[in-house]
N, C-alpha and C positions, 0 to 999 in steps of 0.2 A: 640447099642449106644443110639437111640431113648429112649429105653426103660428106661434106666440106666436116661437119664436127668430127665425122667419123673418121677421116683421114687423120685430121689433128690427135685425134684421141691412140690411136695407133703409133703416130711417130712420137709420141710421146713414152708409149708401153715398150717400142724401141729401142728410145736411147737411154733407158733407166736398166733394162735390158743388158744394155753393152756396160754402161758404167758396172752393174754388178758382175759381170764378166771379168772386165779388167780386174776390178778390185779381189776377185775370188783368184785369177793368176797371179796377183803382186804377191797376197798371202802366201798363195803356196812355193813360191820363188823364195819368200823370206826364212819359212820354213825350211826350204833344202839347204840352204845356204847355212842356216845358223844350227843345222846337224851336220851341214859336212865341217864346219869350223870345228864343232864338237870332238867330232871323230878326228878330226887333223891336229888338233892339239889335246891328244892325249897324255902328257905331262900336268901342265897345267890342271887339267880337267881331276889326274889323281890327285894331286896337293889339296885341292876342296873336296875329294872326297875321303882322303886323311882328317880331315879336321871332322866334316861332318859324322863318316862313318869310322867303326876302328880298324876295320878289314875291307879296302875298298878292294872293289874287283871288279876286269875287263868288261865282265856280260854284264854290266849296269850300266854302263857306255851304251854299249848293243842295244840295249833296251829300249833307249829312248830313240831309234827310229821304228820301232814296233807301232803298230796300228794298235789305238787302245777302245777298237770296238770290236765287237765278239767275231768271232771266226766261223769260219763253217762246221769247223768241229766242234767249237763249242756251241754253239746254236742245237750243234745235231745231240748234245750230251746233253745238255738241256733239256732238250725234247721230251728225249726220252727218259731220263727222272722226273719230269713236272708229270708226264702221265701216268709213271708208276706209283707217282706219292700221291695224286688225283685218287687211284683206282683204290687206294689201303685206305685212303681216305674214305672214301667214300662206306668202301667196306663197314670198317669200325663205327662211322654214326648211322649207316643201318641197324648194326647190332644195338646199338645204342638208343637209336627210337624204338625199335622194337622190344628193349626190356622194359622200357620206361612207360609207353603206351600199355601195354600190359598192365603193370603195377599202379598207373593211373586209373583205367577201367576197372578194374578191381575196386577202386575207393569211390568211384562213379555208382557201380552198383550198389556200393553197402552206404552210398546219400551222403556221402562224405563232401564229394566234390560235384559243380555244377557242371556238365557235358560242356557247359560253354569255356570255361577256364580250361580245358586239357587240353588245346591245342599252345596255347598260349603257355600255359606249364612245360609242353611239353620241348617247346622251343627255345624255352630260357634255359631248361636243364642241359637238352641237346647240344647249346654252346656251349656252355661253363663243362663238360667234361669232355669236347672237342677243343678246348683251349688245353687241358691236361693232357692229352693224349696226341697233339700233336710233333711234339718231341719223337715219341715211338713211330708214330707216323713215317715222317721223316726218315728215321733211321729204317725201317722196314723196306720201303719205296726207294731207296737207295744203296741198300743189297740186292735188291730186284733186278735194279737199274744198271750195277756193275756187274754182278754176276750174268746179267746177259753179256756185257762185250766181253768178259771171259771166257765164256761159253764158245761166243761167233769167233774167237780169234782174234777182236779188233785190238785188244789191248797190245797183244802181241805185235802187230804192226804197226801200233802206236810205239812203243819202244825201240822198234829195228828204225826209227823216223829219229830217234836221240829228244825226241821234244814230252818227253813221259814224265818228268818230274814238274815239268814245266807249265804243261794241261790238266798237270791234276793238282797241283798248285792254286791254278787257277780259279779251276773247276772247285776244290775246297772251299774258296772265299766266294766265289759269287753265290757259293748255298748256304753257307756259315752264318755271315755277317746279315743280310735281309734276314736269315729265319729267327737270328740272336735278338733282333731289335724289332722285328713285329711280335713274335713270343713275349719278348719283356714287357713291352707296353700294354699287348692283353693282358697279361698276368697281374700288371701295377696298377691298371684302371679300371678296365673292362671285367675282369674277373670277380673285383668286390662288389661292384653296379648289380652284375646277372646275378648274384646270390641275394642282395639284397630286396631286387627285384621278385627272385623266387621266395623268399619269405612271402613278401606283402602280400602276393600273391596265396600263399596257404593259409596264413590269416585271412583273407578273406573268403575265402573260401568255407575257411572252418565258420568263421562269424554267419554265414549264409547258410551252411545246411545243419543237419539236426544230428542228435549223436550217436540216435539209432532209436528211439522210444518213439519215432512213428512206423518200424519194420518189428510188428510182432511176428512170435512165433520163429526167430531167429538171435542166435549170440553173434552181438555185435561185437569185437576187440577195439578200443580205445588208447593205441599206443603209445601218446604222448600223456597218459596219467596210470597208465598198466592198470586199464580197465576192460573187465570184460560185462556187458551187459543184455539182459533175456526179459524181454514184455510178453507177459503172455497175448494180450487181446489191447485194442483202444476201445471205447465208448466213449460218447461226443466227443469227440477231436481230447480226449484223456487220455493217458496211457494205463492199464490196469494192471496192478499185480508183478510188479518191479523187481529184479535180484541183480545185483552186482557183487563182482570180485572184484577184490583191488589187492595188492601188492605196494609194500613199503618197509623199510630197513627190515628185511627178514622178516617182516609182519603181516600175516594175511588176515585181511579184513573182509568180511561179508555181510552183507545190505538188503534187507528186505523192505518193501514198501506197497500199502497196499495202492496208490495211486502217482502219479508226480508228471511235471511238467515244466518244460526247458524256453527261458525265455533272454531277450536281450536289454542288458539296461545299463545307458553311460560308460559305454564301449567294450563292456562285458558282459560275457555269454553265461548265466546261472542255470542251476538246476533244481527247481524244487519237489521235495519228496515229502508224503502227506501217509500219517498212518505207518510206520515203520519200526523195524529193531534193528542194532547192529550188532554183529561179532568182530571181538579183534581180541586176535592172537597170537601166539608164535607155534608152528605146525608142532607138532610130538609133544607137547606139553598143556596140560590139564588146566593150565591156568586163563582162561578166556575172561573180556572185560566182555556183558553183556546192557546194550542202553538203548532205552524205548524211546519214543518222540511221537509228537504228534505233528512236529512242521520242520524239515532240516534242509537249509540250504547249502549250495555247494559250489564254488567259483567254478566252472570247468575254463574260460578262453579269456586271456586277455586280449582284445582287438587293436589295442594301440602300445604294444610292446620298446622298449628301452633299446633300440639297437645299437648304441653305442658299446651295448655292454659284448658283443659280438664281433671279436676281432678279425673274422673272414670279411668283414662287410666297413670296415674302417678303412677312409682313405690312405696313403700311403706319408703322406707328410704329419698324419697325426699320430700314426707308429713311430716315430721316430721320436716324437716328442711326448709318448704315453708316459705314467709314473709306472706302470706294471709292466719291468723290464721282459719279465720271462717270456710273457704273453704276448709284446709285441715283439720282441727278438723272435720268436720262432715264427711267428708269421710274415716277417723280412723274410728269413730265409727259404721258408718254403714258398716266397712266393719269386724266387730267387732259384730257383729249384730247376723251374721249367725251363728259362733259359739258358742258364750254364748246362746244365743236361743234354738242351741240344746240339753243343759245339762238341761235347765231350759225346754224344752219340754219333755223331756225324763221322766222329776219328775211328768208333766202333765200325763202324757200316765201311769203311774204307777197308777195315782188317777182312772183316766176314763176309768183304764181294768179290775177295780172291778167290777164285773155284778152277778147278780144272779142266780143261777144255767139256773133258766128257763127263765133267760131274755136274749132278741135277742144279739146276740154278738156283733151287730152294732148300740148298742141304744145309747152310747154314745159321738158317730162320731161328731154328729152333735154340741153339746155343745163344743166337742176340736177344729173343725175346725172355732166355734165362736171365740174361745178365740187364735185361731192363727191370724185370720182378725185382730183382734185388736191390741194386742200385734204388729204385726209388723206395720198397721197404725198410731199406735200411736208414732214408732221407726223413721216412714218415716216424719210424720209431726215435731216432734224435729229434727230431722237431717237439714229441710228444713227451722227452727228457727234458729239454730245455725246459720247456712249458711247469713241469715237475720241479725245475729249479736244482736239477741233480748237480752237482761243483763237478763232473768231470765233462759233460755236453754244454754246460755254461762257458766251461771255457775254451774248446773246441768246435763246437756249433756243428752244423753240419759240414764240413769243409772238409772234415776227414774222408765223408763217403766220400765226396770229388776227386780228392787226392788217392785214393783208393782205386778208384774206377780207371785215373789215366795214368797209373802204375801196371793195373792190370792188364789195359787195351796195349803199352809197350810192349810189353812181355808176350803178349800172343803174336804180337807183329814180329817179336825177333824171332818166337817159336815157330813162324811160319816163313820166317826168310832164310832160316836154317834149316827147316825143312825136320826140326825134333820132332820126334813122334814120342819117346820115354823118356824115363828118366835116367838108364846108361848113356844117351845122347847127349844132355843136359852136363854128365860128368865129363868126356869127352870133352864136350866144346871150352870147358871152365879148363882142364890142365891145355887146352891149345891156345888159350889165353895166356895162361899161365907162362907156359913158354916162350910168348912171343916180348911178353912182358921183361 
């Protein structure tokens, strides 16, 4: 009985088998057929591509018997940029945990921050300035990546092949367009989420530990009120013998207290100070206001903060529709920033991974990671104009730096296909112009 299903079950798996057989040969018979009509009437075929395009041309015919999955060259170009942009990658958020782990421990020890929160800090930071940084990424790991087949010669037999405009064409859009549209949607979602997230995370934090009046015998800094504060001793769980400096509009203020004590109430962190005087003054001048007390309290944290008022952390549909044009304009465009930067770096890294057989594959580095400093410097001081409401970045925005950047990347590309080294060269080429004119 066994037997006999088994049988059945088989001539079964057979003729569904064949039927997908046939039907996979008719396709591709349908196919050949209706490229070679194609190609057979090439008249016809240019009259609609008159209409559709304004300049049709032969190799658009050609094209459409093209295989339009990846080649073995590009698979192998591939390759080998996904693990040159892997390894820069990787680089950079090493350096990047490792400052930040750092400057965390540091707030761990002075009881700022719970050991248990710093991984979790440290994780949120680590992506929000690997979402920034992967434009440069990119661009880095893609001089790497060309200036090696520079280097090996392949480019060169790429070219003696006539198919070099054609694979780098290609090669262009398949890293362009994926890094243009996952960039963008980090930067329009994911980016205000992890900042958001890193706040609530420092509030609470800050809500959780003390602000230094149980570490006597040491000055504690207080960054977020520009305080610096010195206990001499505790007794019973007191702190004794209190000084603070504080800073405020050019005014230095100093605080003595013979006792005080920091506590939480209704989502706010206070500080109470018992037995005390203050000073407040302006440094160089004689005129100090001096006031005694015997109980002064002092808001230091709010735990449940307004973040709306916070436009890194504002979703992207409600910039648009904010009443505070400057404020949400520039943070459109900076968050705008990251992905047009990396189409327009990508054009860079194409110029700077031309090298010469026998020149170092990394001679260029240095000139692209100049012209990344600036480019986005320049991105960050318009953004911080807009935001100022200055009338000439109001009505420019940042669009200039762009226009700027893929002015410049041409001009080195001609500089380099002409082979100018000066500026006699530069005259030369403009009267051979000239003349031809």
């Amino acid at each position: 009985m066994i037997m006999k299903i088994n049988s059945k079950y088989t001539k079964n798996i057979e003729k569904w088998l064949d039927i997908y057989e046939s039907c996979k040969l008719k396709l591709y018979q349908v196919q050949k057929k209706i490229i070679s009509i194609i190609l057979k009437n090439k008249t016809i075929c240019l009259v609609l591509c008159k209409k559709l395009f304004k300049k049709p041309n032969l190799s658009d015919l050609k094209n459409l018997s093209l295989n339009p999955e990846l080649t073995i060259l590009d698979k192998y170009m591939l390759k080998s940029f996904i693990f040159s942009f892997i390894s820069v990658l990787s680089v950079l958020i090493l350096v990047i945990v490792g400052r930040l782990f750092v400057k965390l421990l540091e707030l761990v020890v002075d009881g700022r921050f719970d050991i248990g929160m710093v991984f979790s800090l440290l994780f949120l930071s680590t992506s929000k300035s690997t979402i920034l940084l992967l434009p440069f990424a990119l661009m880095i790991g893609l001089i790497i990546c060309l200036s090696k087949f520079y280097r090996d010669s392949e480019i060169y037999a790429l070219k003696a092949s006539g198919n070099y405009k054609k694979v780098f064409t290609k090669f262009f859009i398949m890293i362009s367009i994926p890094s243009f549209a996952v960039i963008l949607l980090l930067n329009i979602f994911t980016s205000p989420y992890l900042i958001t997230e890193i706040q609530k995370k420092k509030i609470e934090a800050a809500s959780t530990s003390e602000i230094g009046l149980t570490n006597p015998g040491k000055f504690i800094q207080m960054k977020d009120k520009n305080w610096i504060i010195f206990v001499e001793n505790i007794e019973n769980d007191i702190s004794k013998r209190i000084f603070i400096k504080s800073s405020e509009n050019n005014k230095i203020s100093i605080e003595t207290a013979e006792e005080g004590e920091e506590f939480l109430q209704d989502g706010v962190r206070r500080l109470v100070l018992k037995n005390g005087q203050r000073y407040t003054g302006t440094p160089g001048n004689g005129n100090f206001q001096v006031m005694k007390y015997d109980e002064h309290e002092v808001k230091l944290l709010n735990t449940a903060p307004d973040f709306s008022l916070n436009y890194r952390m504002k979703n992207i549909f409600d910039l648009f529709v904010d009443e505070n044009r400057p404020f949400s304009n520039a943070e459109i465009q900076w968050r705008l920033f990251a992905p047009l930067s990396v189409v327009i770096l990508i054009l860079f890294a194409f110029v700077f991974g031309d090298v010469a057989p026998r020149q170092n594959k990394y001679s260029n580095l240095l000139s692209a990671i100049i012209i990344y400093f600036l480019y986005s410097n320049l991105v960050i001081v318009s953004v911080n104009q807009i935001q100022k409401e200055s009338l000439i970045f109001s009505i420019i925005g940042t669009w200039w730096v762009h226009f700027i950047a893929l002015l410049l990347c041409y001009t080195i590309y001609k500089l380099k296909k002409y082979q100018i080294k000066n500026p006699k060269e530069i005259l030369m080429l403009v009267k051979k112009l000239k003349t031809k004119i």
